[in-house]
C-alpha positions in Angstrom: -7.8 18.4 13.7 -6.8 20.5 11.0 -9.1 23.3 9.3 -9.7 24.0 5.7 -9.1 26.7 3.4 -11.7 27.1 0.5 -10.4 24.3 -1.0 -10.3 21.9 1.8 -6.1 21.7 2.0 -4.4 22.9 5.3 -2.6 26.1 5.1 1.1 26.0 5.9 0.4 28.0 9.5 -1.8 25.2 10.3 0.6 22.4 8.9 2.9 24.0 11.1 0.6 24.3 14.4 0.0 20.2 13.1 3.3 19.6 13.3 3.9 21.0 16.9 1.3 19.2 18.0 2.1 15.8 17.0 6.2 16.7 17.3 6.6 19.0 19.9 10.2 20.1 19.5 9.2 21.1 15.8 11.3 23.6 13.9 11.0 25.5 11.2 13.8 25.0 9.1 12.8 27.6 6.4 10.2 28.5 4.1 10.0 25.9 1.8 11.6 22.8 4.2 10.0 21.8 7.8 12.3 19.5 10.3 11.1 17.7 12.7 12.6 16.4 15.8 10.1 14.2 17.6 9.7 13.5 21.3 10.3 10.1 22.5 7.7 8.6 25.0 9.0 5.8 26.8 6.6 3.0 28.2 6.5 2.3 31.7 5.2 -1.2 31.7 7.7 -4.1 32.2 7.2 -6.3 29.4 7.4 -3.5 26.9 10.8 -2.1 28.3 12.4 -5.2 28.8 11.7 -5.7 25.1 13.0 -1.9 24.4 9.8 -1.4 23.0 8.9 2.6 22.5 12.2 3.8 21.4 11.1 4.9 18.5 10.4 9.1 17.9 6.5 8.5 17.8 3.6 9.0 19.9 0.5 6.9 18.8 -2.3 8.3 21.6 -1.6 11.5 19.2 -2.3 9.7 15.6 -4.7 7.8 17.2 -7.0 10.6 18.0 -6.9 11.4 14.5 -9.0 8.1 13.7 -12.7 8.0 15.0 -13.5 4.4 14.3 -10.4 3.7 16.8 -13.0 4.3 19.6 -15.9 2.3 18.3 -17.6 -0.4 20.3 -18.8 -3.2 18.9 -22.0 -5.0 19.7 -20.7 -7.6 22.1 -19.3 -4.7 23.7 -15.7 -4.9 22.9 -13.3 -2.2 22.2 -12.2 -2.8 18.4 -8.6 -3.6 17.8 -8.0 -3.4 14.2 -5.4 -5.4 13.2 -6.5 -6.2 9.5 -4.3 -3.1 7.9 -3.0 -5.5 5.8 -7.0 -5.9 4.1 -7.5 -2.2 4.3 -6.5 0.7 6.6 -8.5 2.8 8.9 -9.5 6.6 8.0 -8.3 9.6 9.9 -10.5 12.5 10.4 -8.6 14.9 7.8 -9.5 12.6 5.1 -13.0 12.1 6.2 -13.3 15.8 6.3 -11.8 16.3 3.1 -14.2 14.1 1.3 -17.1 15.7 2.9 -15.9 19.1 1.8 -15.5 17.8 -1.6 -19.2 16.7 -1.6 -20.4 20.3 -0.1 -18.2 22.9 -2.0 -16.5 21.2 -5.3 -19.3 18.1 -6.6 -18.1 18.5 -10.4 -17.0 16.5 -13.0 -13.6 17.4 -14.0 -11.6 18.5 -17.1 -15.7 19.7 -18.9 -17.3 22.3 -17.6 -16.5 26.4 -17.9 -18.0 26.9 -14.3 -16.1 27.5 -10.6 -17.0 24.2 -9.4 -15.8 21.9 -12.0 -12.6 24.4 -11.4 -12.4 23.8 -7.8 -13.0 19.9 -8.8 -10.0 20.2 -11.3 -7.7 22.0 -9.2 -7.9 19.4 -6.4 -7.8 16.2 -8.3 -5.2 17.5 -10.3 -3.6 19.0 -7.0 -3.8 15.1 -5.5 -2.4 13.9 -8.8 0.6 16.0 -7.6 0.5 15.2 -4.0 0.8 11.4 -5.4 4.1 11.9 -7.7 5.7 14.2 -4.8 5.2 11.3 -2.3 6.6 8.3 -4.8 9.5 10.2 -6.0 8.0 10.9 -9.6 9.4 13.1 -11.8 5.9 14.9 -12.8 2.1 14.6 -12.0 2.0 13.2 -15.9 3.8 9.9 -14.3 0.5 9.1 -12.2 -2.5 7.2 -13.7 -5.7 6.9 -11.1 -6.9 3.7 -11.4 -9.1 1.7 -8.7 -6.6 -0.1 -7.0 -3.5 -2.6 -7.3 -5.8 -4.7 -9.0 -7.2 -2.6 -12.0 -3.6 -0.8 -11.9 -1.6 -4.0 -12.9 -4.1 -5.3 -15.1 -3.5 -1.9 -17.0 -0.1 -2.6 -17.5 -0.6 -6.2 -18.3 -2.9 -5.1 -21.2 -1.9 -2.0 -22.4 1.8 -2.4 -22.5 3.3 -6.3 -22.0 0.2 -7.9 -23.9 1.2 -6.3 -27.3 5.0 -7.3 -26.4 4.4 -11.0 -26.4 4.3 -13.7 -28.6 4.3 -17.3 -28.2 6.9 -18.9 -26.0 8.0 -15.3 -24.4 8.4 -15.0 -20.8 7.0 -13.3 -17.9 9.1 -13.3 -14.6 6.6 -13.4 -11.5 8.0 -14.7 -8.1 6.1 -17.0 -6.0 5.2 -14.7 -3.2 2.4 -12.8 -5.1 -0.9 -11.8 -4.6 -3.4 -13.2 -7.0 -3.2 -9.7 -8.0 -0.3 -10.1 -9.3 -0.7 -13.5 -10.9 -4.1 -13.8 -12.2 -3.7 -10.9 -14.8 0.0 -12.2 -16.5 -2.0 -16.1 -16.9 -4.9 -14.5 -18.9 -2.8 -12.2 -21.2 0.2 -15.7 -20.8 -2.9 -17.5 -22.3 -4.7 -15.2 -25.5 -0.8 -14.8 -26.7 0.8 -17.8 -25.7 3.7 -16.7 -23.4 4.9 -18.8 -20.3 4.8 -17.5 -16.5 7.8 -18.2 -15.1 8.4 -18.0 -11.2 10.7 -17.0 -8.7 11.6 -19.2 -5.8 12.0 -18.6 -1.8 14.3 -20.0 0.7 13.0 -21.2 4.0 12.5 -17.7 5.4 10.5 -16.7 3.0 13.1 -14.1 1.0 13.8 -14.3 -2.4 16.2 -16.7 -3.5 17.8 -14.1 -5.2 20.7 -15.9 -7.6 17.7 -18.4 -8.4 15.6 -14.7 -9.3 18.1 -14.1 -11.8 18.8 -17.5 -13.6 15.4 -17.6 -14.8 16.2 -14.1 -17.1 16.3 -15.4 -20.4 16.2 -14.1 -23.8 12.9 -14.5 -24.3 12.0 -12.6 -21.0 9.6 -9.6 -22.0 9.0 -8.4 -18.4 8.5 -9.1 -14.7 6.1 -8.0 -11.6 7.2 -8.8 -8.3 5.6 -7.6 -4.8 7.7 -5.0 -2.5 6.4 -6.7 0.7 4.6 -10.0 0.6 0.7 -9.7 1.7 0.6 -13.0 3.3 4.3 -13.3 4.9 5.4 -9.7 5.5 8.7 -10.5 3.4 10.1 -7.0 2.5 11.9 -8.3 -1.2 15.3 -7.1 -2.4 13.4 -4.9 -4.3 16.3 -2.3 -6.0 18.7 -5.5 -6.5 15.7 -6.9 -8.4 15.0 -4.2 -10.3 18.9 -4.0 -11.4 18.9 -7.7 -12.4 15.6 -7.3 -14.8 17.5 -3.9 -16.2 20.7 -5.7 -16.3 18.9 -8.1 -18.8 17.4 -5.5 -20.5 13.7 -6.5 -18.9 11.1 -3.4 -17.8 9.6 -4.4 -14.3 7.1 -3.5 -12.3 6.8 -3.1 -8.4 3.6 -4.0 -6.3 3.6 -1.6 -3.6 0.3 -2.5 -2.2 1.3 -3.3 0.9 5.1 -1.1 1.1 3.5 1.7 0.4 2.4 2.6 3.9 5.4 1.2 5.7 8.3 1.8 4.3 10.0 5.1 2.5 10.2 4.9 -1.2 11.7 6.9 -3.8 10.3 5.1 -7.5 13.4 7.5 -9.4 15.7 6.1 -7.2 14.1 2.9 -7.6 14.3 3.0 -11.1 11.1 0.9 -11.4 9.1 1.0 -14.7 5.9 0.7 -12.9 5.1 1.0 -9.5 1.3 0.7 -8.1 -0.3 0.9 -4.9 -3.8 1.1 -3.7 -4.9 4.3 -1.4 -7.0 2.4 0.8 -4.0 0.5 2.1 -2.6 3.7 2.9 -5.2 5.5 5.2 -7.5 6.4 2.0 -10.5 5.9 0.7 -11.4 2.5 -1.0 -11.9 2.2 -5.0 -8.9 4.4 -5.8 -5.1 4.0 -6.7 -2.4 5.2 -9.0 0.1 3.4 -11.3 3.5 5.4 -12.0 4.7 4.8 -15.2 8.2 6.2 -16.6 7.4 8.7 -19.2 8.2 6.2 -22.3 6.6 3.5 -21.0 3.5 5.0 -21.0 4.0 7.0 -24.2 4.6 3.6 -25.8 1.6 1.5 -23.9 -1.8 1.7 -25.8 -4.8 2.9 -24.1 -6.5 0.3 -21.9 -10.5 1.4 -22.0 -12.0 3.9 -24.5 -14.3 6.3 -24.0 -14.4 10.1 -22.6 -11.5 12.0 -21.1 -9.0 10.2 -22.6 -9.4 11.4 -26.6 -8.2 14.4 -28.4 -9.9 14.1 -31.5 -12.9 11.5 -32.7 -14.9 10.7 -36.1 -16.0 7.5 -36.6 -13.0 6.9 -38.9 -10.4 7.5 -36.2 -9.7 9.0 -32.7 -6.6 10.8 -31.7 -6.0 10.3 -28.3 -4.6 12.5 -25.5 -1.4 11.8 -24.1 -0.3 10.1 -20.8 -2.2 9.8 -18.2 -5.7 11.5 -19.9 -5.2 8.2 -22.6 -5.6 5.6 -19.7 -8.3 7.7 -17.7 -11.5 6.9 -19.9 -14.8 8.5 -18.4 -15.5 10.0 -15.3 -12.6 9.0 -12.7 -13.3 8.7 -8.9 -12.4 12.5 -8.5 -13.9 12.3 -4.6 -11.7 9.9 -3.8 -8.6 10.9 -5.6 -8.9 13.9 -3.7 -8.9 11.7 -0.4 -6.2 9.4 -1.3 -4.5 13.1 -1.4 -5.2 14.0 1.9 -3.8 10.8 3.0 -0.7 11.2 1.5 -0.1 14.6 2.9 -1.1 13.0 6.5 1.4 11.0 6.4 3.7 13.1 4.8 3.5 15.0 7.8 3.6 12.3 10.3 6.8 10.8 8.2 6.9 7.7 7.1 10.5 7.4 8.4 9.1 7.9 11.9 6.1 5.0 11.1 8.9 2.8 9.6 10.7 2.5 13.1 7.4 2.7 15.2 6.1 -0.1 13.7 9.3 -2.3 12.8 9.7 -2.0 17.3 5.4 -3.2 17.2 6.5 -5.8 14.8 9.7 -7.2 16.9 7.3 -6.8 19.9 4.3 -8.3 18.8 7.0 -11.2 17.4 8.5 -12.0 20.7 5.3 -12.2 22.5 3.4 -14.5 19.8 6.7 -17.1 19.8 6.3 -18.0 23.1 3.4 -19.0 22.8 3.2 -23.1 23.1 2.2 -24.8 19.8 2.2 -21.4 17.6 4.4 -20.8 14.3 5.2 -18.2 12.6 5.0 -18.5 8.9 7.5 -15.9 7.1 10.6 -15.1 9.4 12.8 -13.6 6.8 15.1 -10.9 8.4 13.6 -8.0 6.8 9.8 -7.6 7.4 7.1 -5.0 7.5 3.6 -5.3 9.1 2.4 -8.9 8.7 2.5 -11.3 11.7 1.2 -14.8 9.8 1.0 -18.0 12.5 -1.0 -21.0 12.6 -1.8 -22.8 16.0 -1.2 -26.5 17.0 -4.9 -27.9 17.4 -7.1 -25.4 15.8 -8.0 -24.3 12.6 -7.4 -20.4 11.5 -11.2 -19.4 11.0 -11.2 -20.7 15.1 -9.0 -18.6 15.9 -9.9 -15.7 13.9 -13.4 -16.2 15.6 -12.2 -16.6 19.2 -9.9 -13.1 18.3 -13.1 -11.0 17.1 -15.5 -12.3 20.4 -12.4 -10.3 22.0 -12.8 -7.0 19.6 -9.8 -8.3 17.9 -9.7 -8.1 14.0 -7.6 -9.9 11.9 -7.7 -12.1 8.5 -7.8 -16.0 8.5 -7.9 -17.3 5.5 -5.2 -17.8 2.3 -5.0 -13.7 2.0 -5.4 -14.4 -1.9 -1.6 -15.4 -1.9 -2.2 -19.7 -2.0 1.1 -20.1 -3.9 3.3 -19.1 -1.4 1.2 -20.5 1.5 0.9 -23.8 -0.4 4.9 -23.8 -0.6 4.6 -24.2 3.2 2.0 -27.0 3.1 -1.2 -24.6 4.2 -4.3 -23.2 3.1 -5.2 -20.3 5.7 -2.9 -19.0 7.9 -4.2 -16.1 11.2 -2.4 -12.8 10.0 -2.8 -9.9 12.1 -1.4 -6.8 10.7 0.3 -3.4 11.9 -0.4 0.0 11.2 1.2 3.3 13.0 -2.1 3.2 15.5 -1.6 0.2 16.7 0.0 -0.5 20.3 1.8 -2.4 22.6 -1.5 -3.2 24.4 -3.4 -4.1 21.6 -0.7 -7.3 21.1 -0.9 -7.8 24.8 -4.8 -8.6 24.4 -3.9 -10.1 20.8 -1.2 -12.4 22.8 -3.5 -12.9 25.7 -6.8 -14.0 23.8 -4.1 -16.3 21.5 -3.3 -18.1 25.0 -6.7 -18.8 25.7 -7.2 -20.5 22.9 -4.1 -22.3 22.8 -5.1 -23.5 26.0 
C-alpha cells in the first residue's frame, strides 16, 4: 500500500518501490518513462496447465491484496467471489485511501473560494481531470467533462449536441447490441424532433455484421453511438473500422466504453472517436462519477446541457455568457470527491498496465470458457471471436434467477437477469441470461467453484 504526499498522490520513489513490488524485474528506464518487465507465475494445478492457463506476465495474489472486500465473509459464511465486474468493480485500498484523505485534508468546493483548501480541492480534481485525458489518449484536460456515469454522459451528448442537429426524418445509427443506455436517450430526443433510430444488425456470434453496419449510412444520417464491448454478450465491436465508416460518410460517432474501458487498451486520438464515455466505477472507482471526451469542436459547437453555477462567465437577467468547454457542461457543484477517486484509479491501473490485465484476463476468459462448455445442458450466449470479460449462459432446466441464487448460497456473485440490454438478448429468443464477469482479481479457482456450483445445479 502506497503512502501519500500532502496531497494524497504517490510520489515517484514510491510509484517506483510500487512497481517492484508488483513487477519484480522492474526498471527504470529514465526519468520521465518506467518499463516494466513482469514475472510470470506458472500454476501448478492440472486443469489450469493443461489449459496453458497463467501465461500471462501477472500475478493476481499481488493486486488482490490491494482490495479489502476480496476477503469479506458473507453471512452464510462464504468466502465472496465477485464476479459481477461487469455491474460494478470492486475498490482497491489506494482509492479508498485517497477518498478518505480528500474528506480529512482538501473538503472544498472548487473553482470559489480564495483559501488553501478549496486550492488543494482544485489542484486534485483538476489534477484527476488530467489523469483522465492522459489515460484515454486526449489531447488536453479541456477534452474531459465529469459527468455521473455512461448514463448521464451520453444523454449529454444526445441533448446538447445531436438534439439541435435533427429534424424530422433524420437518422440516428445505433446497433443492436446496446445497453438501454445507449438506446433510451436517442428514442426520447428521436421522438421531441422527429428523427428515426436506425439499427445495426449481428451475425450468429454476436459481432457486428459489419457491411450490413455500413448500408444503413444514409444521407440523412446525423450521427451514431455504438458500444466498444457488449454489456450482456462480451462482443468486443470493430470499433476503429466503425468509426472510419461513420467518418467516411461524413457522420460524428460516439463510443460507449463502459465496459472496454477496464479491459482493453485505448487510445480515443488514435481512435478518432467524437465522443467516447465511460463510467469510473466500472473501472475500480467510485460510483456516481464518469467523464465524456469530446474533440475540441464538438464541444465548442454543443450547447450547454444544465444551467446553473460553474459553468457561466457572465450573467444579468438579459443574458449569460458562458464559459468554455468543459466549465459550460459542469453546472453546480461536481462530485469533486469522487473525481478525485476515479483519478486514483486510473493511475492504479496505469501502473499495473492495462496491457498486462488485457492478457491476464483474455487467459481467465478462455479458461473460465472451456470449463463452463462442458458442462451438460449449458450455452453460451455470445461466442464471437473477439471478447472481453462477459461469460453469458443459460442452463437446460432452470431459470437464470435459480441459478443466480444457487451461485450466491456458494459466495458466488454474478447478474441474472436481461443486464438492461433486452434487444440483443431478445434476438436470441431470451429474457435473462447468468453473466458472470471478469476483472484482473479474479482466478482460476474462483471459476473452478463457479464451474463446480454450476454442476450441481445442472445436476
Amino acid at each position: 500500500m502506497t503512502t501519500a504526499n500532502s496531497y494524497g498522490l504517490p510520489d515517484t520513489e514510491e510509484i517506483e518501490s510500487w512497481a517492484r513490488v508488483y513487477f519484480p524485474e522492474f526498471e527504470k528506464a529514465d526519468d520521465t518513462t518506467t518499463a516494466y518487465t513482469p514475472v510470470v507465475l506458472p500454476h501448478s494445478e492440472a486443469t489450469k496447465a493443461t489449459s496453458n492457463f497463467g501465461t500471462s506476465n501477472f500475478d493476481v495474489n499481488r493486486v488482490r491484496a490491494d482490495f479489502p472486500i476480496l476477503n469479506e465473509r458473507l453471512s452464510n459464511g462464504k468466502q465472496l467471489i465477485w464476479l459481477d465486474n461487469g455491474a460494478t468493480t470492486q475498490k482497491p485500498r489506494q482509492v479508498i485511501n485517497r477518498i478518505s484523505h480528500y474528506y480529512e485534508h482538501e473538503n472544498s468546493n472548487v473553482h470559489r473560494g480564495a483559501h488553501e483548501l478549496a486550492a488543494r480541492s482544485t489542484d486534485a480534481y483538476e489534477a484527476s481531470r488530467e489523469t483522465v485525458a492522459k489515460f484515454l489518449g486526449a489531447p488536453s484536460k479541456d477534452n474531459i467533462v465529469f459527468v455521473r456515469g455512461t448514463t448521464e454522459g451520453i444523454n449529454l451528448v444526445a441533448n446538447s449536441f445531436v438534439k439541435p442537429l435533427l429534424s424530422p426524418g433524420d437518422e440516428i445509427l445505433l446497433t443492436i447490441l446496446e445497453h438501454h443506455a445507449n438506446i433510451v436517450p436517442w428514442q426520447l430526443i428521436a421522438q421531441e424532433t422527429g428523427a428515426v433510430i436506425k439499427v445495426a444488425p449481428v451475425d450468429a456470434t454476436g459481432q457486428i455484421i459489419l457491411s450490413e453496419y455500413a448500408r444503413l449510412f444514409s444521407p440523412r444520417t446525423k450521427f451514431t453511438s455504438v458500444t466498444h464491448v457488449s454489456n450482456a454478450l462480451g462482443t468486443i465491436t470493430p470499433i476503429h473500422e466503425m468509426v472510419q465508416i461513420a467518418h467516411g460518410h461524413g457522420v460524428r460517432i460516439l463510443v460507449d466504453g463502459a465496459q472496454s474501458v477496464a479491459h482493453t487498451p485505448l487510445n480515443v486520438s488514435t481512435l478518432d472517436a467524437d465522443f467516447f464515455v465511460f463510467s469510473g466505477h466500472k473501472i475500480f472507482a467510485p460510483t456516481g462519477i464518469g467523464a465524456v471526451y469530446g474533440k475540441s469542436d464538438v464541444l465548442e459547437e454543443a450547447k450547454p446541457y444544465q444551467g446553473g453555477g460553474n459553468m457561466i462567465r457572465d450573467v444579468t437577467f438579459e443574458r449569460t455568457v458562458y464559459n468554455p468547454a468543459p466549465s459550460k457542461f459542469e453546472a453546480g457543484t461536481g462530485n469533486i470527491a469522487d473525481a478525485i477517486g476515479l483519478g486514483a484509479a486510473l493511475d492504479y491501473v496505469s501502473q499495473v498496465g492495462l496491457g498486462n490485465i488485457s492478457a491476464y484476463e483474455h487467459e481467465l476468459l478462455d479458461y473460465a470458457t472451456c470449463e463452463l462448455t462442458r458442462i451438460n445442458g449449458l450455452h453460451m450466449i455470445g461466442t464471437a471471436k473477439e471478447k472481453a470479460s462477459v461469460l453469458s449462459f443459460v442452463l437446460d432446466g432452470t431459470t437464470t434467477e435459480q441459478v443466480g441464487k444457487h451461485l450466491a448460497n456458494h459466495g458466488i456473485a454474478v447478474r441474472a437477469g436481461h443486464h438492461c440490454a433486452q434487444p440483443i438478448l431478445r434476438h436470441y429468443g431470451l429474457e435473462a441470461t447468468v453473466r458472470p464477469t471478469l476483472a484482473f482479481y479474479n482466478t482460476a479457482d474462483e471459476i473452478d467453484a463457479l464451474v463446480k456450483a454450476v454442476r450441481e445445479i445442472a445436476k
